[in-house]
C-alpha positions in Angstrom: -140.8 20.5 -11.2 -144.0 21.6 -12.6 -144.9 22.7 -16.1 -145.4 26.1 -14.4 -142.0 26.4 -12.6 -140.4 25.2 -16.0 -142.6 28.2 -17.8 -140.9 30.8 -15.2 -137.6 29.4 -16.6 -137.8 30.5 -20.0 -139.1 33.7 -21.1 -142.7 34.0 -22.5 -141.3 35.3 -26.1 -138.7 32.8 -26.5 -142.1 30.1 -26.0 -143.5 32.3 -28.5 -140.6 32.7 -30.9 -140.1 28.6 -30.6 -143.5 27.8 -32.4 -142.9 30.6 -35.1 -143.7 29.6 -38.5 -140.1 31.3 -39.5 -137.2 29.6 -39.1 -135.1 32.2 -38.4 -137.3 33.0 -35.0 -137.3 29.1 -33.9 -133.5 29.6 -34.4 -133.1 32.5 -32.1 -135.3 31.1 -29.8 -133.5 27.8 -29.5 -130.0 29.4 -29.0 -131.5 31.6 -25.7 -132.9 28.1 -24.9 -129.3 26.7 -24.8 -128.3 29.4 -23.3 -130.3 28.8 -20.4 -129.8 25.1 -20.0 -125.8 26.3 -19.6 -127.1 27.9 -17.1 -128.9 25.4 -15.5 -126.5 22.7 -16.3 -123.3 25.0 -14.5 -125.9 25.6 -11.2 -126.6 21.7 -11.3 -130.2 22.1 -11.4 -131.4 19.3 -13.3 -134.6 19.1 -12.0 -135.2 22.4 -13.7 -133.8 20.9 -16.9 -135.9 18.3 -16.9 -139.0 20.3 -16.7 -137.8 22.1 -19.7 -137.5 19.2 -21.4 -140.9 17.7 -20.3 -142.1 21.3 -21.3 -140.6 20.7 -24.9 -142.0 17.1 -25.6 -145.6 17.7 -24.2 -146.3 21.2 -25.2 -144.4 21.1 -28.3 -142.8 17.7 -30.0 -146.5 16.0 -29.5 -148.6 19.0 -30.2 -150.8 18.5 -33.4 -149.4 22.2 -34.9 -147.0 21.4 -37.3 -144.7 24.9 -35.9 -145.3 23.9 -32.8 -143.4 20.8 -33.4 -140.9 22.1 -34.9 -140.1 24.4 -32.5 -139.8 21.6 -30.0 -137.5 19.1 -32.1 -135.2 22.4 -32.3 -135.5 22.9 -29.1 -134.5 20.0 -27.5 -131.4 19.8 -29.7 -130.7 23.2 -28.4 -131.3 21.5 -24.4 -128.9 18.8 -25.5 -126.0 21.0 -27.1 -126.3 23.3 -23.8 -126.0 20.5 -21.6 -123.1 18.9 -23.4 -121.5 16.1 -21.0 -124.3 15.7 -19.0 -127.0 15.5 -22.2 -126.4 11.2 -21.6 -128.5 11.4 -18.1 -131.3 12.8 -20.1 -131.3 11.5 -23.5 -134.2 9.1 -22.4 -136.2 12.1 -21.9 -134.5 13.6 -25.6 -134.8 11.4 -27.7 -138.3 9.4 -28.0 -140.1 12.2 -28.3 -137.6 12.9 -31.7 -138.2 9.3 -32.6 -141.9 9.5 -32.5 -141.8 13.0 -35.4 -140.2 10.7 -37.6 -143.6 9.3 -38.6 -145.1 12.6 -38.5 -147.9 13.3 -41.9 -145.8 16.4 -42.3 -142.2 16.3 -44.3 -141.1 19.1 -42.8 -141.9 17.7 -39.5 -139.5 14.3 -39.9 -136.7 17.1 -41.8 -136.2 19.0 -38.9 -136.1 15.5 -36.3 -133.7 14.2 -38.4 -131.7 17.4 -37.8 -132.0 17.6 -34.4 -131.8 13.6 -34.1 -128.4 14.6 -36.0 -127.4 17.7 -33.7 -128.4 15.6 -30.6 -126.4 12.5 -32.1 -123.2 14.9 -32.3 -123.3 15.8 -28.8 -123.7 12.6 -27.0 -121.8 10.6 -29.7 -121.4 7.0 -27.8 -124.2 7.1 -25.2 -126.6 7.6 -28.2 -126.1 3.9 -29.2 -128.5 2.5 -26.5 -131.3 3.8 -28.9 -129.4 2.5 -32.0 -132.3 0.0 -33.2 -135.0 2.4 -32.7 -132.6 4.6 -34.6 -132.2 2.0 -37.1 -135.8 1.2 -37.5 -136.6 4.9 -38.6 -133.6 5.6 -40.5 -134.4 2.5 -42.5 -137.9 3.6 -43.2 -136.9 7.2 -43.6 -134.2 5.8 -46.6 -137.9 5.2 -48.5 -139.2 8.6 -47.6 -141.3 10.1 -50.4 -139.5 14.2 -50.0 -136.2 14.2 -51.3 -134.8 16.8 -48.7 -135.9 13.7 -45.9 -134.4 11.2 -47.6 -131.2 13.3 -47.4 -131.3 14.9 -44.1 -131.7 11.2 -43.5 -128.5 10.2 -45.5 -126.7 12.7 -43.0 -128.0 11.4 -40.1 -127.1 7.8 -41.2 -123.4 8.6 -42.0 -123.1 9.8 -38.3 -124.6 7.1 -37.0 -122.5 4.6 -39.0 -119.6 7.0 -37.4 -120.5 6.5 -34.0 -121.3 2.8 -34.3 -117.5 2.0 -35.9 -116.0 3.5 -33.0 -117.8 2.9 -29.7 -117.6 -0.5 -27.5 -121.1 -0.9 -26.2 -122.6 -1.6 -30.0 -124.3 -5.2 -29.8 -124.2 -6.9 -32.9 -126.4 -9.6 -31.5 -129.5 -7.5 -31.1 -128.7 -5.5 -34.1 -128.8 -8.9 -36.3 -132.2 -9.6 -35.8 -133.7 -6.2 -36.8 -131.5 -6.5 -39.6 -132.5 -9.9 -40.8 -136.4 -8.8 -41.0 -136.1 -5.7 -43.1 -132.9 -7.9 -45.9 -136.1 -9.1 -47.7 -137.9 -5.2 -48.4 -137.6 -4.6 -51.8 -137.7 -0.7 -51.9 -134.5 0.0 -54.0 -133.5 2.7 -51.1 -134.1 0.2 -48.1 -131.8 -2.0 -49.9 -129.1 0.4 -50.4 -129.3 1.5 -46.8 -129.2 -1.9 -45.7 -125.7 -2.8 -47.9 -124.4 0.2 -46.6 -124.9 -1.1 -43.4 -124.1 -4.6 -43.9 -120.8 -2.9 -45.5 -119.9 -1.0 -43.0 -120.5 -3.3 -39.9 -118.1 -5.6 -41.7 -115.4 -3.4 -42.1 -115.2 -2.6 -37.7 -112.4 -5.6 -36.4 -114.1 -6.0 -33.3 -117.4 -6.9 -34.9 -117.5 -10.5 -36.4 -119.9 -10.0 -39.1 -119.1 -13.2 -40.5 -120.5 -15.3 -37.9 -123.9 -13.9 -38.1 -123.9 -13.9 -42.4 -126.3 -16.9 -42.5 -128.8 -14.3 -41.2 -129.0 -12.5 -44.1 -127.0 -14.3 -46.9 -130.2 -14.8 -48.6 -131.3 -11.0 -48.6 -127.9 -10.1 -50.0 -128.7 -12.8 -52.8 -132.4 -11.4 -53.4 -130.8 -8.2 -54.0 -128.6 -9.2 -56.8 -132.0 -9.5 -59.2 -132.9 -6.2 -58.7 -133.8 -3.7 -61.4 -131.2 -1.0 -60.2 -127.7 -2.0 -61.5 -126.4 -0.2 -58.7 -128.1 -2.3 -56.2 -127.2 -5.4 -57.8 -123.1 -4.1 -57.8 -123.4 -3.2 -54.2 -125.2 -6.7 -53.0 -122.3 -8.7 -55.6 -119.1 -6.3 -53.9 -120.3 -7.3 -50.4 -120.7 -11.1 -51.5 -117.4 -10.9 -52.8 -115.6 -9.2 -49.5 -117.5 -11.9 -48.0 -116.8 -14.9 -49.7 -112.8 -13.3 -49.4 -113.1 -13.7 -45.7 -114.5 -17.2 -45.3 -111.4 -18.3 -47.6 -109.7 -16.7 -44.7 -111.7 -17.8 -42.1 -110.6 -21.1 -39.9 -114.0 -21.7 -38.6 -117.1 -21.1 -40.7 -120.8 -22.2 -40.5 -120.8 -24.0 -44.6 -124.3 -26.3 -43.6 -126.5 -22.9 -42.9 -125.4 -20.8 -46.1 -125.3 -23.9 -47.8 -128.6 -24.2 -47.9 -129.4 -21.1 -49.1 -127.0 -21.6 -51.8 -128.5 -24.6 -53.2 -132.3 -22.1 -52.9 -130.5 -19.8 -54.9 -128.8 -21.8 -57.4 -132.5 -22.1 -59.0 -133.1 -18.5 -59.4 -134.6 -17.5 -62.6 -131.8 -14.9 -62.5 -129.1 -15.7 -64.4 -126.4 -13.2 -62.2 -128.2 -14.8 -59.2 -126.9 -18.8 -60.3 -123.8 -17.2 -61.6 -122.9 -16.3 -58.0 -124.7 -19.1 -56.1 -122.6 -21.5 -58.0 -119.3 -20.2 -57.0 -119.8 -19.6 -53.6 -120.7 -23.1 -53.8 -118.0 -24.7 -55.6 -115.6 -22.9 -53.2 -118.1 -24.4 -50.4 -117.2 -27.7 -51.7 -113.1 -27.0 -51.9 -113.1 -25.0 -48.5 -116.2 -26.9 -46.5 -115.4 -30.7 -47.6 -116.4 -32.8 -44.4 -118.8 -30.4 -43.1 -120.6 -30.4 -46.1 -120.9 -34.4 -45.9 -124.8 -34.1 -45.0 -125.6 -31.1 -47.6 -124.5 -33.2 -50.4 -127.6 -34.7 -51.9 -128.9 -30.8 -51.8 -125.8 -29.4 -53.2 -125.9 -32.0 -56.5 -129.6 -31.3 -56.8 -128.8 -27.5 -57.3 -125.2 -28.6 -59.3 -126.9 -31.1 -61.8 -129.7 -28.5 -63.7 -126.9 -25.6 -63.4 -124.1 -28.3 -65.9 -127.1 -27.6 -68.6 -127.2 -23.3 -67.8 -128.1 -21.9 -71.2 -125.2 -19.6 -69.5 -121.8 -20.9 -70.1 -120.1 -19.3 -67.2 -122.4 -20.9 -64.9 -122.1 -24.6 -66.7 -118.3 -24.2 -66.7 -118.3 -23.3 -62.8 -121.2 -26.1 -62.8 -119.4 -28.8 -63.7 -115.8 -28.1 -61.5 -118.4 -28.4 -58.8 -119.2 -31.3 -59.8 -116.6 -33.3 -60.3 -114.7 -31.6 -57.2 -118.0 -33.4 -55.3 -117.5 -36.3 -56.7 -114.3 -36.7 -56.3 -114.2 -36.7 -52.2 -114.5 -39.7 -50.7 -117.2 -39.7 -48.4 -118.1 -42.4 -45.7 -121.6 -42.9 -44.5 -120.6 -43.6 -41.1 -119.9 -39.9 -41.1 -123.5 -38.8 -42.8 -122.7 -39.1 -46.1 -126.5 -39.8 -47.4 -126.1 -42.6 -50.6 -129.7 -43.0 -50.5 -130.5 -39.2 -50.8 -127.6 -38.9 -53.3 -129.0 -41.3 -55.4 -132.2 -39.9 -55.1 -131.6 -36.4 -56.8 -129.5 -38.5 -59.4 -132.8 -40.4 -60.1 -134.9 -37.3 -60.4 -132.0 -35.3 -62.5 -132.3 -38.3 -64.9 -135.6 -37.2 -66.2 -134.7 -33.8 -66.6 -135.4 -32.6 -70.1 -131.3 -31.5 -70.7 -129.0 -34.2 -71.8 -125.7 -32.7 -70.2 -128.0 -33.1 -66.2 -128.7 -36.7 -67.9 -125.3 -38.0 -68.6 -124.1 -36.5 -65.1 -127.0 -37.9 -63.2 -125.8 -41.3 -64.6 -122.1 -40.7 -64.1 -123.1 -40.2 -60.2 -125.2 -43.5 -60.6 -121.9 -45.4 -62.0 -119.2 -43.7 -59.1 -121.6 -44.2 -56.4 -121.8 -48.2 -57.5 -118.7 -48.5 -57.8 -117.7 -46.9 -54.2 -120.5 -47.9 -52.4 -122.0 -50.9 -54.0 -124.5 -52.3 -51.1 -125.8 -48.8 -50.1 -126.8 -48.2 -53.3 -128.8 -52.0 -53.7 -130.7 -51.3 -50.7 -132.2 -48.8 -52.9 -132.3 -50.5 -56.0 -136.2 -50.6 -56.9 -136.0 -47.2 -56.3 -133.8 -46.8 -59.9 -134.7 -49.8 -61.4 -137.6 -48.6 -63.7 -135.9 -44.9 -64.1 -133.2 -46.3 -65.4 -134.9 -49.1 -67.9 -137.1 -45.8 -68.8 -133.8 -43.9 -69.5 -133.2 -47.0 -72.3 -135.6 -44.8 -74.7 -133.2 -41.7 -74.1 -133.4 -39.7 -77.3 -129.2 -39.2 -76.6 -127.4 -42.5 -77.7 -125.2 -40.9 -75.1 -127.6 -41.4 -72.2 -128.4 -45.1 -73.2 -124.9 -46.4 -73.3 -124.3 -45.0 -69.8 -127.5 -46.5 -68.7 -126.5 -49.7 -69.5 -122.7 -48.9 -68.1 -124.9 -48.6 -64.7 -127.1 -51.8 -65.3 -124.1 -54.0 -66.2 -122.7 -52.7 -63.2 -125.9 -53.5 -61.3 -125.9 -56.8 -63.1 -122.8 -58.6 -61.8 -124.3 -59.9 -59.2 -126.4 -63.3 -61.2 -129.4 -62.1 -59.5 -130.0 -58.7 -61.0 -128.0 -60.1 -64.2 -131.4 -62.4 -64.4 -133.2 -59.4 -63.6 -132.1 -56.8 -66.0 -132.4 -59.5 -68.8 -135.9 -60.0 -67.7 -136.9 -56.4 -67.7 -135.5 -55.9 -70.9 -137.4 -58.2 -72.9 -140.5 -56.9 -70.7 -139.5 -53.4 -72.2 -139.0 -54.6 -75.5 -142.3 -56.3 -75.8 -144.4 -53.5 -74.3 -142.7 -50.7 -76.2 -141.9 -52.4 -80.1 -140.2 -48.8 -81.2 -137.5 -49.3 -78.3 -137.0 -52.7 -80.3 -137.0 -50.8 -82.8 -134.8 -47.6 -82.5 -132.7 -48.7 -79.8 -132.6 -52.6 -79.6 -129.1 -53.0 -81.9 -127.5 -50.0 -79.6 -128.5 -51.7 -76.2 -127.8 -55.2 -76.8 -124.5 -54.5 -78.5 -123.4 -52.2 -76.0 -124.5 -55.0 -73.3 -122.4 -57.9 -74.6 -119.7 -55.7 -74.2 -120.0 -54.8 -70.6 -121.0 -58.7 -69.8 -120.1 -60.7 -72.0 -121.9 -61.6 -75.2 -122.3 -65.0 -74.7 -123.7 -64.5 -71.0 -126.6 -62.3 -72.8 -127.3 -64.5 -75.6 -127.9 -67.2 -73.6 -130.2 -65.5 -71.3 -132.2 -64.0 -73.8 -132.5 -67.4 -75.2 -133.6 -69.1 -72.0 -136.5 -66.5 -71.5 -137.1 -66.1 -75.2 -137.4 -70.2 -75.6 -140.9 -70.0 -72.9 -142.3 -66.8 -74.7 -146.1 -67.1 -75.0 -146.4 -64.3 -76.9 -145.3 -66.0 -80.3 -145.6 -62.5 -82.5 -142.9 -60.7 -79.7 -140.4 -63.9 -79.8 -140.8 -64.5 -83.6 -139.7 -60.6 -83.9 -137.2 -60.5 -81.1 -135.5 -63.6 -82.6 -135.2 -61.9 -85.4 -133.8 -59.2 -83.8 -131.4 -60.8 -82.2 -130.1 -63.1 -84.9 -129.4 -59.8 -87.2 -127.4 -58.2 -84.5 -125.6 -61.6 -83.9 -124.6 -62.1 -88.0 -123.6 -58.0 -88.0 -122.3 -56.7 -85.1 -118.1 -56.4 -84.7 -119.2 -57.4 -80.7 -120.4 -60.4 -81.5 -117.4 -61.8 -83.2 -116.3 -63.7 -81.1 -119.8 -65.1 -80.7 -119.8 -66.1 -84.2 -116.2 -67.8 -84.5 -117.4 -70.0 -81.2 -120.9 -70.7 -83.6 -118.9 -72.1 -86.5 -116.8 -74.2 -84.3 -120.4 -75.8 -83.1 -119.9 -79.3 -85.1 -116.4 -79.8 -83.8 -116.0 -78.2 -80.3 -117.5 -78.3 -77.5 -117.7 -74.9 -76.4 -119.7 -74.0 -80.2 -121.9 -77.0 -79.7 -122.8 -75.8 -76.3 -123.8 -72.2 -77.5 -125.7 -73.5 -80.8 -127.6 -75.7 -78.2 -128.2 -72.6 -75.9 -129.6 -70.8 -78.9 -131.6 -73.7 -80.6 -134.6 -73.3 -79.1 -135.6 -69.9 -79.1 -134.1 -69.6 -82.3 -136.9 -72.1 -83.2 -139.4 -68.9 -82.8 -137.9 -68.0 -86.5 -137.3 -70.1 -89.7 -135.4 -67.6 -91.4 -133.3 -67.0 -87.7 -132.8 -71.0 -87.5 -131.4 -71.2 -91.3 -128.7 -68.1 -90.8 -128.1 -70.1 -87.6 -127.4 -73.6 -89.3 -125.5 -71.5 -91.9 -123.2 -69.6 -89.4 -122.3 -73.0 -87.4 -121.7 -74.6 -91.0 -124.4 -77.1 -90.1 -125.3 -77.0 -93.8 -127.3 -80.6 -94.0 -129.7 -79.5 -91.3 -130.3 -76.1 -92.8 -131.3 -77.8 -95.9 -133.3 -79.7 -93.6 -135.2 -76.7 -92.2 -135.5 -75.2 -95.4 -137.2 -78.9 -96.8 -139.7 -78.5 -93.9 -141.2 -75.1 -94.6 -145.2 -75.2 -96.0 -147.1 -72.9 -97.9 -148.4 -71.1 -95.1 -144.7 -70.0 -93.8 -144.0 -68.3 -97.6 -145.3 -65.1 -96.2 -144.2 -61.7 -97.0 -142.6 -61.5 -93.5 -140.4 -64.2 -94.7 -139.6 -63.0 -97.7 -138.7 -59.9 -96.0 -136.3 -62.0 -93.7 -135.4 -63.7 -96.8 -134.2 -60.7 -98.7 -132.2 -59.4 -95.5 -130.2 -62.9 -95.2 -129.2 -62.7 -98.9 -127.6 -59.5 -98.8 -125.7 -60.7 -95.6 -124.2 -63.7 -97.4 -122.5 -61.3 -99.2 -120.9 -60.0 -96.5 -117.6 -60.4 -94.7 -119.1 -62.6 -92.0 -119.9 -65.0 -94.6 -116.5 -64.6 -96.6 -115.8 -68.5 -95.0 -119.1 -69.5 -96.9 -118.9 -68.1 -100.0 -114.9 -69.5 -100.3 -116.7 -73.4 -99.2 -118.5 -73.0 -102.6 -114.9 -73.5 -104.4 -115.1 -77.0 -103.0 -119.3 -77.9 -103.8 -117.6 -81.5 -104.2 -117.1 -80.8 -100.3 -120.0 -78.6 -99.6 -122.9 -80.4 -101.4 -125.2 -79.8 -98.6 -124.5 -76.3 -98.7 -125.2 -76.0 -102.0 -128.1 -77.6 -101.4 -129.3 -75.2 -99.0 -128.6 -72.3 -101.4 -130.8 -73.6 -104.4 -133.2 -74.5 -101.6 -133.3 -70.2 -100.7 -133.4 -69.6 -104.3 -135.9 -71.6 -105.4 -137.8 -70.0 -102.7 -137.1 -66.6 -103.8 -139.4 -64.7 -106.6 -137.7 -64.8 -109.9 -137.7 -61.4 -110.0 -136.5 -60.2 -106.7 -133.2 -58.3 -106.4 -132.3 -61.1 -103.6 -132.9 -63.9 -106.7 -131.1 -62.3 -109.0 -128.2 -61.4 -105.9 -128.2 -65.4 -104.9 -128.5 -67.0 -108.9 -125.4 -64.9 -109.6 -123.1 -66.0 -107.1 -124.4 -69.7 -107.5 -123.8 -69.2 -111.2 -119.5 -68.2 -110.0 -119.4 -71.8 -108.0 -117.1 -73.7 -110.6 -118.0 -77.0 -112.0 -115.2 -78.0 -112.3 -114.5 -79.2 -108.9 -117.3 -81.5 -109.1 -114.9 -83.6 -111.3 -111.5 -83.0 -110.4 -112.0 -83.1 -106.7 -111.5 -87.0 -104.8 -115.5 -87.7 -103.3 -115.7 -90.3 -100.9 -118.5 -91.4 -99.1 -118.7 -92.9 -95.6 -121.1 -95.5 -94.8 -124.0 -93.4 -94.1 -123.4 -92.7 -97.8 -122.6 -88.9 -96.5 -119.9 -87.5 -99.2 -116.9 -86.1 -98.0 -113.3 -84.8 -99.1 -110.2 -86.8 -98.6 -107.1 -84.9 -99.1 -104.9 -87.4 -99.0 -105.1 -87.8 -95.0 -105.7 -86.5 -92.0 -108.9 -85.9 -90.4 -112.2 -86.9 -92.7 -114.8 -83.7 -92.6 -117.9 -84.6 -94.1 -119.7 -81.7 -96.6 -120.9 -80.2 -92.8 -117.4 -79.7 -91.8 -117.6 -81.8 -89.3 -115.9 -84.6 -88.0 -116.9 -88.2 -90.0 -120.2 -89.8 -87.4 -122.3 -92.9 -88.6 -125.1 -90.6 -88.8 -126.1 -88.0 -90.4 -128.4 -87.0 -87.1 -125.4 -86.9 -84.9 -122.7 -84.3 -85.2 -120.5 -83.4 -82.3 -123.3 -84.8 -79.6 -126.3 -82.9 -81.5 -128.9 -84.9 -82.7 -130.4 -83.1 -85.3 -133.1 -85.1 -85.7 -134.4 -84.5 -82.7 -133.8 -80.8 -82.9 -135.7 -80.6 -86.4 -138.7 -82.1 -84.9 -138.8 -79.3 -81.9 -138.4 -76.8 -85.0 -141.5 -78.5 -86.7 -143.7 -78.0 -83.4 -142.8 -74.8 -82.8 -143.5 -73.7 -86.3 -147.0 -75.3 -86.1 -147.8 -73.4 -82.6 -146.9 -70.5 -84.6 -149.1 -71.8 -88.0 -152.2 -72.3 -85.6 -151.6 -69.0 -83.7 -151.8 -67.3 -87.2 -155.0 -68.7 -88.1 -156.5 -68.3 -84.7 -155.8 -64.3 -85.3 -156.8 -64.6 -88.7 -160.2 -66.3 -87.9 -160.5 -63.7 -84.9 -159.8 -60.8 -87.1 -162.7 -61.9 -90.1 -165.3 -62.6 -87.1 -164.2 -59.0 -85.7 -164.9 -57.4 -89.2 -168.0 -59.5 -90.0 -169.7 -58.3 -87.1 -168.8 -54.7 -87.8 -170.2 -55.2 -91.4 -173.7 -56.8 -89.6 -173.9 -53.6 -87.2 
């Protein structure tokens, strides 16, 4: 039907009264108008009804005149309310033209489509949902309209909508999902309330599984709980929470998808944002467990930083997480990623928080222990991290580094290895000698036995080139070996050296690299109560090894002799009948000593308590080597040494001394001529600079 026939419908003054600037006339006008489309609807004569509505959406609904439009958005509510039950065969007709006013310039223009959208929406209730995104899509932007009385025409409209969605069948959540999933990240504080409504109420229909689709916009409910509005943020946290309710109730959920927006969100800068990230994933870990297998390695990446949360809710919840993670036993046959785990533990171990540190390291140590090889393969992956780690401000961190290297060391390859890289470390980095040398060598003979280290560090220490770095990690090494409660056992086996085998074979191990150090080699012979060749050493010192570094040395071994660990000694000088080359030795230190040096005056006194007596009163033999020792009336002859009566003075126990002192003697001299060499080196250096 023409526009024409359609005019002959409808009276000329209810055309005119439909495009009146007053309300009240538009009003009128559209209740003759429904009037008539009764009419029409009871005669069946839709083609006449459609050329009313044509009539409406050309002439008026798409007219540039702002009355005009009106007039037609009221209109064809009033076509739709007088058609009733037969408005759903021409809502396609209806309702575009409605759509289309809601962008309209003029606010009074998208007020009056959202109350005929509303009044149209009421008729057809269920048929109107096969326009429900296009619906969506305005009432989403209308929710940020700048006019107040929009934005609550539009609230109406959206509540009847919502009403009409909850109870009809032909709703499709599967194209709604996507138009929802695009708009979760707009930021306009009344999109986002519009959109939780949504969300809200979509979840609360049974026959709509809400759930399923959540990885879709998970992450815009998270970006929502940062925003400014506290009302916002409850709304986005009370859906999370409904949420999170159902997938503790759910058999069959989709954990790897939302995971991995967990572990995104987990970083937020937003404390409320980690807060919630954390506990949706530590339930994750209780609930998802096998299906979380391959999200591990991210999971601990987001866990680790969170254990040091300047928040302690999150770092309480951080670290349940963690040690319900590590606490499943995961197989990589079924995906579970050691080298990617170990990965994020690396990288954790150089965050700048000591609580991520110490965790990183425990996750080191349980994945070692449960999956040894895997975790070789990637060994120089970790290998310089963890020596790095040794310099760890937190004496924490560096004991459970080396808990991880003595577990990477059982194995004689990597044993050799970590030996190796320590020295490396120690020479290139003198303040790790320095500060943390004691802590990590103790702490290592523990964990592998302190006789397995010593003799190690001796073997590479003994080929040194770098004289300086052996002389000082001798030194080193021979203070922690006289002080340490570790090392006791070390030190018993040391003064059994001269009658068992197992002492010999340690002093032997230690000899040479001991050689790197006079003052090392005499608190050596002293601890293995090889007292004749410390006198020895002592008798083959020059001027040029009197330095102050010695002295220094000197004064340090002094003050140990007055220690526990040489009670043994100090009680042999009740028997200098006995002891004579100890003794020896003593007046040998002293006379070595300044005279007025707190270590002279330390060593003179106790020499001064050794009573003369027993030089008398006590039987002196001597054996035919003319070496004095004690008979006590039988039993086994120990010579002044301790050690078992020998036809020489060289040999004791298998040692040959003599030979020994002579190695001593070279190296010294390598040492003698390395010193002038640097002292020649440093006087050319300074002559030249005086010349320029």
């Amino acid at each position: 039907m023409t526009t024409a026939e359609a005019l002959s419908v409808i009276p000329a003054a209810v055309l005119r009264n439909l495009s009146d600037k007053l309300y009240e006339k538009r009003k009128n006008a559209a209740l003759e108008l429904e009037g008539i489309v009764k009419h029409l609807t009871s005669a069946g004569d839709h083609d006449k009804i459609n050329a009313v509505i044509s009539l409406l959406s050309q002439e008026y609904t798409y007219s540039p005149q702002a009355h005009n439009r009106k007039g037609g958005l009221i209109g064809l509510a009033a076509v739709t309310v007088g058609l009733t039950s037969d408005a759903a065969q021409h809502l396609k007709q209806i309702v575009p033209p409605v759509l289309h006013s809601f962008s309209h310039q003029d606010s009074r223009v998208r007020y009056y489509a959202c109350e005929a959208l509303y009044n149209i929406a009421k008729v057809v209730r269920g048929d109107f949902i096969v326009f429900f995104n296009q619906i969506f899509d305005a009432l989403c932007k209308l929710a940020a309209d700048s006019d107040a009385n929009v934005q609550s025409a539009a609230h109406l409209l959206d509540r009847l909508v919502k009403d009409i969605v909850t109870e009809s069948e032909q709703f499709s959540i599967e194209e709604f999902i996507p138009l929802l999933r695009e708009r979760m990240n707009i930021l306009n504080p009344h999109v986002r309330q519009f959109l939780v409504g949504w969300i809200t109420v979509l979840d609360s229909v049974p026959d709509i599984d809400m759930l399923g689709f959540l990885p879709d916009f998970l992450d815009g409910l998270f970006n929502m709980l940062s925003d400014s509005s506290h009302e916002i943020r409850q709304q986005a946290d009370s859906a999370l929470s409904e949420f999170l309710q159902e997938i503790k109730n759910s058999p069959s959920v989709d954990y790897g998808r939302m995971a991995e927006i967990l572990v995104q969100r987990a970083g937020s800068q937003d404390e409320f944002t980690r807060l919630t990230s954390i506990t949706w994933i530590n339930e994750f870990v209780k609930l998802g467990r096998d299906q979380l297998v391959p999200y591990y390695a991210d999971i601990l990446g987001a866990i680790l930083p969170c254990i040091s949360d300047k928040e302690e809710k999150i770092r309480v919840v951080s670290r349940e997480t963690n040690d319900e993670l590590r606490a499943i036993e995961a197989d990589p046959a079924e995906g579970f990623d050691v080298g990617a785990i170990l990965s994020v533990a690396r990288r954790q171990l150089s965050s700048e928080w000591e609580a991520t540190r110490i965790e990183s390291l425990h996750w080191m140590w349980t994945l070692l222990n449960g999956h040894r090889s895997e975790v070789l393969v990637f060994l120089n992956d970790v290998f310089d991290t963890l020596l790095r780690a040794l310099s760890d401000p937190s004496d924490e961190v560096v004991l459970l580094v080396l808990e991880v290297h003595a577990c990477i060391a059982e194995d004689p390859q990597h044993f050799r290895q970590l030996v190796v890289f320590l020295v490396h470390s120690f020479q290139h980095d003198h303040s790790l000698l320095e500060k943390r040398g004691a802590l990590i060598i103790r702490r290592l003979c523990v964990l592998l036995n302190a006789e397995r280290v010593y003799r190690e560090l001796s073997t590479i220490l003994e080929g040194e080139s770098d004289l300086d770095f052996a002389s000082v990690m001798v030194q080193a090494l021979n203070l922690i070996l006289l002080t340490s409660p570790e090392l006791s056992d070390l030190r018993e086996d040391l003064k059994q050296s001269l009658v068992k085998d197992a002492g010999r074979d340690l002093l032997l191990s230690l000899y040479a690299s001991w050689c790197h150090s006079p003052m090392a080699m005499i608190s050596l012979c002293l601890l293995a109560q090889s007292y004749q060749h410390a006198s020895s050493v002592i008798q083959s010192l020059v001027e040029e090894d009197i330095n102050v570094k010695f002295l220094v040395q000197l004064h340090k071994l002094i003050h140990l002799l007055e220690t526990p660990t040489f009670a043994y000694l100090r009680l042999q000088l009740l028997e200098p009948g006995r002891y004579i080359w100890l003794l020896k030795a003593l007046y040998g230190l002293l006379m070595l000593l300044p005279q007025q040096s707190a270590a002279f005056k330390i060593l003179r006194t106790r020499l001064k308590t050794v009573p003369s007596y027993s030089f008398k009163e006590e039987k002196v033999a001597r054996t035919s080597s003319g070496i004095p020792f004690f008979n006590g009336g039988g039993g086994l002859q120990i010579s002044e040494d301790g050690n078992p009566n020998e036809n020489s003075h060289d040999m004791h126990n298998g040692i040959n001394f003599g030979s020994r002192l002579k190695h001593f003697k070279q190296i010294q001299q390598q040492h003698r001529l390395h010193l002038k060499s640097e002292t020649q080196s440093r006087f050319s250096s300074a002559s030249s600079m005086k010349e320029l």
